[in-house]
C-alpha positions, 0 to 999 in steps of 0.5 A: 177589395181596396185598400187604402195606405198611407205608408209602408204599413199603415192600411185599411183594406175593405172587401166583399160586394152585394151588403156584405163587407168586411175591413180592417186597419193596421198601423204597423202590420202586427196589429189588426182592428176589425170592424165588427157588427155587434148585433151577429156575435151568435150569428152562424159564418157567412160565405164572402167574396173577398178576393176569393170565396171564404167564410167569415165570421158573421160579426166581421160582415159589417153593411156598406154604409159603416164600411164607407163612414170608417173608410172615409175617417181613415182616407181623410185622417188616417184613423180609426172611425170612432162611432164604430165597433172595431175588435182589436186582434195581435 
């Protein structure tokens, strides 16, 4: 896992290995954006080392390049990648 801050509470962390990511952002630690592949919305969890072994919902195993595009936006800006999906969660 690595995560990426630009203060206290403003954060993108991405995890997982072998084509299988998941990542999220949050600007003040209450709200949480997802990334999300919107071609698994039906698709069964899948099993994901992130840190430790879980399982995830299939539409939050996002691939590697879209982990990297949106890690790249929020390094460089410190925002949200807008040609990707991202699922807010309160």
């Amino acid at each position: 896992m690595v995560t990426l801050e630009t203060d206290s509470e403003t954060h993108m962390a991405v995890g997982g290995k072998t084509g299988k990511y998941i990542a999220y952002v949050t600007f003040d630690n209450e709200s949480f954006y997802s990334l999300v592949d919107l071609s698994k919305l039906d698709a069964p969890d899948e099993g994901l080392v992130v840190g430790q072994e879980g399982i995830y919902p299939a539409k939050l195993c996002i691939d590697l390049n879209t982990a990297l595009k949106a890690a790249k936006t929020f390094a460089l800006l410190g925002t949200l990648q807008k040609s990707v999906i991202w699922n807010k969660k309160e």
